[in-house]
MARDRENMI-15919 format. One record per residue (C-alpha): x, y, z. Coordinates in nm, 3 decimals, decimal comma. Example, Ala and Ser with C-alpha at 12.3 -4.5 7.8 and 13.67 -1.06 7.14 Angstrom:
residues 2
px = 1,230&py = -0,450&pz = 0,780
px = 1,367&py = -0,106&pz = 0,714
end
This chain:
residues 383
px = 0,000&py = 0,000&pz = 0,000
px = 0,095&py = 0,346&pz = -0,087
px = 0,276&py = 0,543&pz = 0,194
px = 0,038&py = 0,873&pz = 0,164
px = -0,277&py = 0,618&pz = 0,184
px = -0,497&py = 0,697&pz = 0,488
px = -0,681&py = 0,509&pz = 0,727
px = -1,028&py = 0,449&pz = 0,585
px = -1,317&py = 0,607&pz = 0,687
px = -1,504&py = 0,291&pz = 0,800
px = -1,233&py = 0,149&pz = 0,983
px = -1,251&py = 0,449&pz = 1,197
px = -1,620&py = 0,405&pz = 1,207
px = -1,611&py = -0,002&pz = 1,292
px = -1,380&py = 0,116&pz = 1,658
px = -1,655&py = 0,409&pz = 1,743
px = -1,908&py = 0,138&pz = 1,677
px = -1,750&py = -0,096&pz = 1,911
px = -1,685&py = 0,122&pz = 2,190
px = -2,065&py = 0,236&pz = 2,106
px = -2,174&py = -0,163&pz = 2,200
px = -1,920&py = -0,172&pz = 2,474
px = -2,002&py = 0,141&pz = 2,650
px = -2,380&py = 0,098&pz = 2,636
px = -2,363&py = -0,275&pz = 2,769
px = -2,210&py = -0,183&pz = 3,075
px = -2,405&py = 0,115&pz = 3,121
px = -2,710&py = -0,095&pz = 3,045
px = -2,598&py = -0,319&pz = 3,329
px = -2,570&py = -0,036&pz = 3,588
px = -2,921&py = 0,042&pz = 3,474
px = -3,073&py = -0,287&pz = 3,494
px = -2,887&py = -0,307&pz = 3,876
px = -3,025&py = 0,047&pz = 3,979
px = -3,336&py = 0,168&pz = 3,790
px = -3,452&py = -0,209&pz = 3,624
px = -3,572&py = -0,270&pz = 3,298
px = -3,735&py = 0,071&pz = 3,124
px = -3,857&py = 0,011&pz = 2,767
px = -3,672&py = -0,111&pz = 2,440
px = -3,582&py = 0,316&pz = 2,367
px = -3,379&py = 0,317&pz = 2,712
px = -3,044&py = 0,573&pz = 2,657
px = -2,801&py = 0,247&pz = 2,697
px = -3,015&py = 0,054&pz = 2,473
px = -2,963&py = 0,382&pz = 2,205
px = -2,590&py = 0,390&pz = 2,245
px = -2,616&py = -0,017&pz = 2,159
px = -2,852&py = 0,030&pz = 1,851
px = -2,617&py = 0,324&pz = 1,717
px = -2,330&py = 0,139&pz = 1,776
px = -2,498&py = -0,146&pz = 1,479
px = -2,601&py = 0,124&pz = 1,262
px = -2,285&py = 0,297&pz = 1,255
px = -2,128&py = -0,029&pz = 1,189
px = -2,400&py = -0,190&pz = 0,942
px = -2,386&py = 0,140&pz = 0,755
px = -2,037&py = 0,210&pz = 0,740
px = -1,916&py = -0,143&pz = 0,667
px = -2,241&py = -0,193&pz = 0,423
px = -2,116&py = 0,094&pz = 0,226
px = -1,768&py = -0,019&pz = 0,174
px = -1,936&py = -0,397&pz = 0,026
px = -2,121&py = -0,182&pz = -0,228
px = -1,823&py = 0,058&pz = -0,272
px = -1,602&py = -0,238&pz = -0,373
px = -1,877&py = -0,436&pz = -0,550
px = -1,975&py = -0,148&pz = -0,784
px = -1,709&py = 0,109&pz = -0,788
px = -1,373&py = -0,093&pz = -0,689
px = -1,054&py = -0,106&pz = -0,898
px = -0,960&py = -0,475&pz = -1,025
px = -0,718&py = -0,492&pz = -0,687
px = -0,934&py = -0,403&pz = -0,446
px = -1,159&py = -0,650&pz = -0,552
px = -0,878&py = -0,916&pz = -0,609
px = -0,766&py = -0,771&pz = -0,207
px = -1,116&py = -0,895&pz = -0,107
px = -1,338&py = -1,179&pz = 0,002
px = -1,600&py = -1,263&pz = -0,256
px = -2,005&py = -1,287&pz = -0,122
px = -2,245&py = -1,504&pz = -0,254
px = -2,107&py = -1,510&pz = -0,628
px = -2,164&py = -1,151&pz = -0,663
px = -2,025&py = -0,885&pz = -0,342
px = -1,705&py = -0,818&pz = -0,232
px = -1,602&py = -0,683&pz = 0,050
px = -1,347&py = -0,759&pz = 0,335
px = -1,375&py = -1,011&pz = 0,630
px = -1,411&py = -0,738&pz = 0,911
px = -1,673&py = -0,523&pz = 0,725
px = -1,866&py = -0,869&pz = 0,638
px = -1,867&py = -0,921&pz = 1,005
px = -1,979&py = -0,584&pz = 1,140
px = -2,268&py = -0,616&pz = 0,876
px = -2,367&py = -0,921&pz = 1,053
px = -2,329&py = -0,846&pz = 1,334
px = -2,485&py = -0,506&pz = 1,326
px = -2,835&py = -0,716&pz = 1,144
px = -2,817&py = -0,987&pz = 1,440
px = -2,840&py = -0,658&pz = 1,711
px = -3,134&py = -0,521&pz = 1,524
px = -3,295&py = -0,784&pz = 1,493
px = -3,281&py = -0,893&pz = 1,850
px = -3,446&py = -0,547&pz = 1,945
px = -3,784&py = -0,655&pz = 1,923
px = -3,759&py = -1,000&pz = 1,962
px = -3,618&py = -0,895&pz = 2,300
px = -3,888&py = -0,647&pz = 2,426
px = -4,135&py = -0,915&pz = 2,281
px = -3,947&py = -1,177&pz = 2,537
px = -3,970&py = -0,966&pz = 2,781
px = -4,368&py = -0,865&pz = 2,775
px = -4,433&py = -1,218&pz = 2,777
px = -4,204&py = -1,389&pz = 3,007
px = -4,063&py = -1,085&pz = 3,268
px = -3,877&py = -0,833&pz = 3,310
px = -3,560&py = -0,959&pz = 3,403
px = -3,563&py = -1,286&pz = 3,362
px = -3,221&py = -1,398&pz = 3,286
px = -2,937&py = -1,260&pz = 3,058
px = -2,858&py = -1,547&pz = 2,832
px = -3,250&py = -1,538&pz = 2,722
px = -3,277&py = -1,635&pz = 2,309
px = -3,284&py = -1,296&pz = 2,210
px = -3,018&py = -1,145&pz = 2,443
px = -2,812&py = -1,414&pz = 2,286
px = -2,856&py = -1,307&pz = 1,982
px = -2,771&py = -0,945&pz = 2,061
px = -2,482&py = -1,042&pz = 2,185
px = -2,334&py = -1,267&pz = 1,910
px = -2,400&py = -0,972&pz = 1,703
px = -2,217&py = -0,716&pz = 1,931
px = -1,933&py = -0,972&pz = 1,969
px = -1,944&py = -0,974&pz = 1,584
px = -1,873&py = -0,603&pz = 1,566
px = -1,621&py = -0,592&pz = 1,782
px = -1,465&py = -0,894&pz = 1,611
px = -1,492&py = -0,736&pz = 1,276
px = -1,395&py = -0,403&pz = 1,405
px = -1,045&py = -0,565&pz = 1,534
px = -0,995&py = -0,802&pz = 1,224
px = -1,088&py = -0,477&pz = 0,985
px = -0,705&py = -0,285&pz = 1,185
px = -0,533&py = -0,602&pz = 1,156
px = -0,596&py = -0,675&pz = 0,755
px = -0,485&py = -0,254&pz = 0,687
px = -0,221&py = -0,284&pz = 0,909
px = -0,067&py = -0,582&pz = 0,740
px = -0,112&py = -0,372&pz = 0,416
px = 0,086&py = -0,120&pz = 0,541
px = 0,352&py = -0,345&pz = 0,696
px = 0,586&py = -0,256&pz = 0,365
px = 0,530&py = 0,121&pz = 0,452
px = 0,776&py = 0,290&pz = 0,707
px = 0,537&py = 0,546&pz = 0,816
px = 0,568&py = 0,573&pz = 1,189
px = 0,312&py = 0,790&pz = 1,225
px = 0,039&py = 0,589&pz = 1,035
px = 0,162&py = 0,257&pz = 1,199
px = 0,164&py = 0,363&pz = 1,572
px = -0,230&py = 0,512&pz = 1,468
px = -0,262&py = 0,144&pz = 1,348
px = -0,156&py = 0,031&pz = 1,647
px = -0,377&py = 0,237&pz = 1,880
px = -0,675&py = 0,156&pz = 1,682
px = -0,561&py = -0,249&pz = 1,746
px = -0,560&py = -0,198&pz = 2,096
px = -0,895&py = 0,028&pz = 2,134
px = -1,073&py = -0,272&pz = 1,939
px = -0,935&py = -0,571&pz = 2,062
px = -0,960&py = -0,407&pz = 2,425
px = -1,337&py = -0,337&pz = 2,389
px = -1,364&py = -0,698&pz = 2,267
px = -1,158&py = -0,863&pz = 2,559
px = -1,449&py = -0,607&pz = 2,765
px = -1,699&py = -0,724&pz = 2,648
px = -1,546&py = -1,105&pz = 2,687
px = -1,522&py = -1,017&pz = 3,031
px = -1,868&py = -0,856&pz = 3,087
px = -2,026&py = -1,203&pz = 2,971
px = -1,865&py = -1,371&pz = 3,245
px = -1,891&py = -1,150&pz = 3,470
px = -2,117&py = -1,344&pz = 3,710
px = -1,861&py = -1,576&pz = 3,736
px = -1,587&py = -1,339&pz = 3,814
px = -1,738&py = -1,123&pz = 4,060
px = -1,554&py = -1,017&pz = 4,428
px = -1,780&py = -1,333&pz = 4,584
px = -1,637&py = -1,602&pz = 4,378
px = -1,300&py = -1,495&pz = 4,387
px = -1,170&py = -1,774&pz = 4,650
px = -1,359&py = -2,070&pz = 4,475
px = -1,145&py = -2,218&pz = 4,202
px = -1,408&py = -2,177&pz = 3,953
px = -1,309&py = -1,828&pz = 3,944
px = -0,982&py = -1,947&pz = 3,834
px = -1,114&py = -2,191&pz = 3,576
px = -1,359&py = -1,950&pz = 3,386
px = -1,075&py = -1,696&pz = 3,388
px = -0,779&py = -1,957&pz = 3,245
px = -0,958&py = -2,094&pz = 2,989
px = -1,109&py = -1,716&pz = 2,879
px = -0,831&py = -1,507&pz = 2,875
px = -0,550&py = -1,641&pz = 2,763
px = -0,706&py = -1,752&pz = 2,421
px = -0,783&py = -1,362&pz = 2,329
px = -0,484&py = -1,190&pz = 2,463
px = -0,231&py = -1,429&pz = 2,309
px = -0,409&py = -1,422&pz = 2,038
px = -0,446&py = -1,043&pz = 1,972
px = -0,030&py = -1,048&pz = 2,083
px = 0,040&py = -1,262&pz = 1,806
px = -0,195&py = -1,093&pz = 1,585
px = 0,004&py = -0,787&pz = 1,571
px = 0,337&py = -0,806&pz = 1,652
px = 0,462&py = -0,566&pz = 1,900
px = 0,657&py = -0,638&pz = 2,232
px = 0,342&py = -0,441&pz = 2,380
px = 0,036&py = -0,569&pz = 2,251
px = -0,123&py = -0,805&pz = 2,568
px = -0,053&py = -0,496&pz = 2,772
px = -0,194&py = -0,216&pz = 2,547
px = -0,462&py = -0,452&pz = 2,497
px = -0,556&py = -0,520&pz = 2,876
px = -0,471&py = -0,139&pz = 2,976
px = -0,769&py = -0,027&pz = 2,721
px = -0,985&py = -0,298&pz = 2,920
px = -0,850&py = -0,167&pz = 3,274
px = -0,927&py = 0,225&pz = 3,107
px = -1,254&py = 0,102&pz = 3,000
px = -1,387&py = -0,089&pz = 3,290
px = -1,238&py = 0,222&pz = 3,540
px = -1,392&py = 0,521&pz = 3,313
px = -1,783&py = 0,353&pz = 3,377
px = -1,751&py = 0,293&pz = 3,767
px = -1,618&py = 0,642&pz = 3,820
px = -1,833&py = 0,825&pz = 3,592
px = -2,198&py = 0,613&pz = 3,552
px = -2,241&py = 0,647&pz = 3,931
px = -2,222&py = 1,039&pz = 3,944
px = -2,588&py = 1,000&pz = 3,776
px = -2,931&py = 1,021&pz = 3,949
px = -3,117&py = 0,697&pz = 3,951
px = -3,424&py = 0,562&pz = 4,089
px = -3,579&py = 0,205&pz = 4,100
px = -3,862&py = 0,165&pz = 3,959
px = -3,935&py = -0,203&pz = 3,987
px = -4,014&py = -0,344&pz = 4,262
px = -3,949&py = -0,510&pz = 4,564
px = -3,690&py = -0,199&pz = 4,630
px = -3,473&py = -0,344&pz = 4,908
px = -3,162&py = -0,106&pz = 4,882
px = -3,305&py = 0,258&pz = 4,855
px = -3,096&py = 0,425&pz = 4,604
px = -3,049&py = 0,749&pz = 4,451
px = -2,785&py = 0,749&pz = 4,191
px = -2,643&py = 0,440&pz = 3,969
px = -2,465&py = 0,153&pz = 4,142
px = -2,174&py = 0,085&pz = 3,999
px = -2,057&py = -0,236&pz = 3,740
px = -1,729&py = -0,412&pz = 3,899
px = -1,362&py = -0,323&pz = 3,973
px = -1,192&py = -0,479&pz = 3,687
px = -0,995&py = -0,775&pz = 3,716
px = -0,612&py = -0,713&pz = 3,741
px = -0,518&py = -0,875&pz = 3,414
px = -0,261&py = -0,523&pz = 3,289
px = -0,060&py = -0,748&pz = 3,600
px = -0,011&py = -1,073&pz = 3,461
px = -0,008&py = -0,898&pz = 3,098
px = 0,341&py = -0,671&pz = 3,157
px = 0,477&py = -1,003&pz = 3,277
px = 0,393&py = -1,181&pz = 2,941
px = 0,466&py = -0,940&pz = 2,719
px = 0,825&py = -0,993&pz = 2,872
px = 0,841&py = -1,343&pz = 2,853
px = 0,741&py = -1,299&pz = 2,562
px = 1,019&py = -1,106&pz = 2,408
px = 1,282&py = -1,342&pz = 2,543
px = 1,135&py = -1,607&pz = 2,436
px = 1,052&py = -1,538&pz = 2,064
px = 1,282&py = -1,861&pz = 1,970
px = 1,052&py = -2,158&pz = 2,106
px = 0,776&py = -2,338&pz = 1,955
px = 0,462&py = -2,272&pz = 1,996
px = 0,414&py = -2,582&pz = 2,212
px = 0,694&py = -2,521&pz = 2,455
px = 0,587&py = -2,161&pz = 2,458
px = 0,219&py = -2,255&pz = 2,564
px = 0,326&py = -2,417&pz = 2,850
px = 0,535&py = -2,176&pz = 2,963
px = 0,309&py = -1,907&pz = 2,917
px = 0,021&py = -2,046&pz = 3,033
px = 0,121&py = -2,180&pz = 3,380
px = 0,277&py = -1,771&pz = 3,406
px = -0,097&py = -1,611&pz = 3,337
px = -0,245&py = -1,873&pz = 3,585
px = 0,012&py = -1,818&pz = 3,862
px = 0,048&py = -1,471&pz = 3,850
px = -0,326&py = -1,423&pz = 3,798
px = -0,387&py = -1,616&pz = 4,076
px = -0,213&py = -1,471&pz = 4,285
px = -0,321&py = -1,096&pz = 4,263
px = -0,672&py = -1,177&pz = 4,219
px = -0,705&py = -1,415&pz = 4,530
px = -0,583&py = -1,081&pz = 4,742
px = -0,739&py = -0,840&pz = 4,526
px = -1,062&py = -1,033&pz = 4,544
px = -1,007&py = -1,063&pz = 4,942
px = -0,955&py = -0,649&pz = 4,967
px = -1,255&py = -0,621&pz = 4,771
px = -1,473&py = -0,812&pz = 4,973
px = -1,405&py = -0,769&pz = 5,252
px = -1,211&py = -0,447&pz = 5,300
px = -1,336&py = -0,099&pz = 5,445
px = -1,140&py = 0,072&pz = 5,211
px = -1,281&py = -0,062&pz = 4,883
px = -1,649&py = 0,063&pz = 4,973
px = -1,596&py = 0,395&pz = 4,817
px = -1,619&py = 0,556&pz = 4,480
px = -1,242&py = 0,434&pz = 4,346
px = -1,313&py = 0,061&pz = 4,388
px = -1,736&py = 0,049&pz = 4,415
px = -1,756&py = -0,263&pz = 4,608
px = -2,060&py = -0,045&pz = 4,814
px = -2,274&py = -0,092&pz = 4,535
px = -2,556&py = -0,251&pz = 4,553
px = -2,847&py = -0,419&pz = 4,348
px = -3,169&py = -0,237&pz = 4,447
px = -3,338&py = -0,523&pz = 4,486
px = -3,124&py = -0,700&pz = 4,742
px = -3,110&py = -0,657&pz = 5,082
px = -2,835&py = -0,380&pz = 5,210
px = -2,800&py = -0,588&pz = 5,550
px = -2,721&py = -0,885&pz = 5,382
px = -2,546&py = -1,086&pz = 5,613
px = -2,251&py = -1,185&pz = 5,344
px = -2,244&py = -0,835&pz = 5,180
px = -1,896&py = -0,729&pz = 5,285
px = -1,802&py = -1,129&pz = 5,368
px = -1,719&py = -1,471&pz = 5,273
px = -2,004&py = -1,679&pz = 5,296
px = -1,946&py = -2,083&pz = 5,407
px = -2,043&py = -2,140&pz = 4,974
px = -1,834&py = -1,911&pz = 4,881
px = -1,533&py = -2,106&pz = 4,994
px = -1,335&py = -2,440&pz = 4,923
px = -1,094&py = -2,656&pz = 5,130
px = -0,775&py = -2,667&pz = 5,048
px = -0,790&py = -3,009&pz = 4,858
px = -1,094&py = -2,870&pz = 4,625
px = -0,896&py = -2,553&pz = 4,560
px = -0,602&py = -2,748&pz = 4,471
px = -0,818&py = -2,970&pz = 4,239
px = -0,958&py = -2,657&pz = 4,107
px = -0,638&py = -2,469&pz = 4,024
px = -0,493&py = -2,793&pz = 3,897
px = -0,790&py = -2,761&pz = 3,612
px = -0,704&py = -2,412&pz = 3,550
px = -0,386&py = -2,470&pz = 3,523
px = -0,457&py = -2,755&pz = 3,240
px = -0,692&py = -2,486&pz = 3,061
px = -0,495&py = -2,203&pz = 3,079
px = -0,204&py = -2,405&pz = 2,893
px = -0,502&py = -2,556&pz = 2,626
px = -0,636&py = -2,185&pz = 2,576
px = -0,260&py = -2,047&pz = 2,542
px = -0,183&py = -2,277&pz = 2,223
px = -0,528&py = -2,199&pz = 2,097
px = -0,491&py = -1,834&pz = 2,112
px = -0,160&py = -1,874&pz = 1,942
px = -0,248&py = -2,049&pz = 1,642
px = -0,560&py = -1,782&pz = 1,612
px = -0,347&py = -1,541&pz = 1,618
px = -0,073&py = -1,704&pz = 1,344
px = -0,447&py = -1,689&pz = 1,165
px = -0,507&py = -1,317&pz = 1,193
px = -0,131&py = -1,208&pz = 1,131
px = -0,200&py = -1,342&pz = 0,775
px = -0,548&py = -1,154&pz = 0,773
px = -0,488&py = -0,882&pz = 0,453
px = -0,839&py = -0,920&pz = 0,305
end
């Protein structure tokens, strides 16, 4: 690619749109947790929607571009659609995905009039939403990586560190949004049960070794997981400054403003300690370098999230605005008994934690060497 070529519009467009899904989920979330459910036009539910639309339109415009009005290269650069389109894999994904969200909007209000309010999160159509806002994101990440390995015979600094930055803002919103859906599972109350550790070891290291071999850069893994930590930080500080009132009931916990999501997990931690493993390391197999790597991320995850998890818990000093373990779901009970401590299910003996950790261990290796040969996948990516 030319040196003086530019970004493309709808690559720019393809990162707002996934910070749009990202941004709105969460807040969503903190809306469900404080107000409860308040029509399919709620303001997160509008961020979401525009989010798709940016990204349907955007990405839909550059098929058409190429089918109708692209040179013989740009087609040849491309992946052909049903005989006829072309377009490339990222903007065929955010198209997609940006028809799955839409079309989950009244399919999920329709759910909801019939079966409840809030009912559970993996319903059929919140499914569906999902898959389609994981399918932006995806597409929005995979859209960087193809220009950037266009430009890899360029030497413009300038254009490749914007490259870069755009990498990390997209994979970052989709290793949020990776975390968000297991959230449940990785809340401050499960943090001392080995399923904690299991969920997380067989979740994380597939994306962020992926995205690090993706795009090579001794950096990547903890650009990637400092956008997440940014991300995740930016919503509990600023969502709860909001007025908010219940209004479903039973209202337990008598609220005024939005409760927070969750502290994020400490993975920027475990990620600075990869990406220099990493860069010593550069001459092993893939296989030798799974193991390695994936008994690090365990071990040093585990060990800053077993006392992180603890402070949060349990601590005084996280029940403020910085770390928003005070808040609260208005429906629950504010003298909860096991609000600010362990309860007796919440715990293992030593022999099931050991079993446990022995699991995650095993998965954290399995999702290592999976995330690396995804990511010798997407370093090819140029369509």
């Amino acid at each position: 690619m030319n040196k003086k070529a530019s970004i493309p519009v709808y690559i720019l467009a393809t990162v707002f749109s996934s910070f749009c899904v990202i941004t709105g989920l969460i807040w969503d979330i903190c809306w469900h947790i404080s107000i409860g459910r308040d029509g399919l036009l709620s303001p997160p539910h509008l961020i979401i929607y525009l989010g798709a639309v940016v990204a349907g339109l955007f990405s839909g415009y550059e098929i058409l571009r190429k089918t109708f009005w692209g040179s013989a290269d740009e087609k040849a650069g491309s992946v052909k659609i049903w005989g006829f389109f072309y377009s490339s894999l990222g903007a065929l994904f955010c198209v997609w995905g940006a028809i799955a969200m839409l079309t989950s909007a009244p399919f999920d209000d329709w759910w909801h009039n019939t079966y409840g309010l809030d009912v559970t999160i993996l319903s059929p159509p919140h499914t569906v939403l999902l898959l389609g806002m994981i399918g932006i994101q995806f597409g929005a990440m995979i859209s960087v990586i193809a220009i950037s390995n266009q430009f890899k015979t360029s030497h413009n600094r300038t254009t490749t560190n914007k490259l870069f930055t755009l990498f990390a803002l997209s994979a970052g919103f989709l290793l949020t949004i990776w975390f968000t859906l297991l959230s449940e599972e990785l809340g401050r109350m499960e943090s001392h049960r080995s399923s904690y550790y299991i969920y997380a070891a067989f979740a994380f290291p597939l994306l962020l070794f992926a995205t690090g071999r993706a795009v090579r850069h001794k950096w990547t893994i903890t650009a990637v997981t400092t956008v997440y930590t940014v991300m995740m930080l930016g919503t509990l500080w600023i969502i709860p400054l909001f007025p908010a009132e219940p209004k479903l009931g039973p209202v337990l916990n008598h609220i005024d403003h939005y409760q927070a999501f969750q502290f994020p997990l400490l993975l920027i931690i475990p990620a600075i300690v990869l990406d220099l493993i990493r860069a010593k390391l550069t001459h092993l197999n893939d296989w030798t370098l799974s193991l390695i790597l994936g008994i690090t991320f365990i071990a040093v995850f585990f060990i800053v999230q077993w006392f992180m998890g603890g402070f949060l818990m349990e601590s005084p000093y996280a029940r403020n605005w910085f770390f928003g373990s005070d808040s609260w779901y208005f429906g629950n009970n504010p003298d909860f008994e096991f609000r600010y401590k362990f309860a007796p299910w919440m715990l293992e003996s030593n022999s099931e934690l050991i079993q446990g950790l022995g699991i995650a261990l095993a998965g954290s290796v399995i999702s290592t060497r999976i995330g690396l040969s995804w990511g010798n996948w997407m370093h090819k990516i140029q369509r």
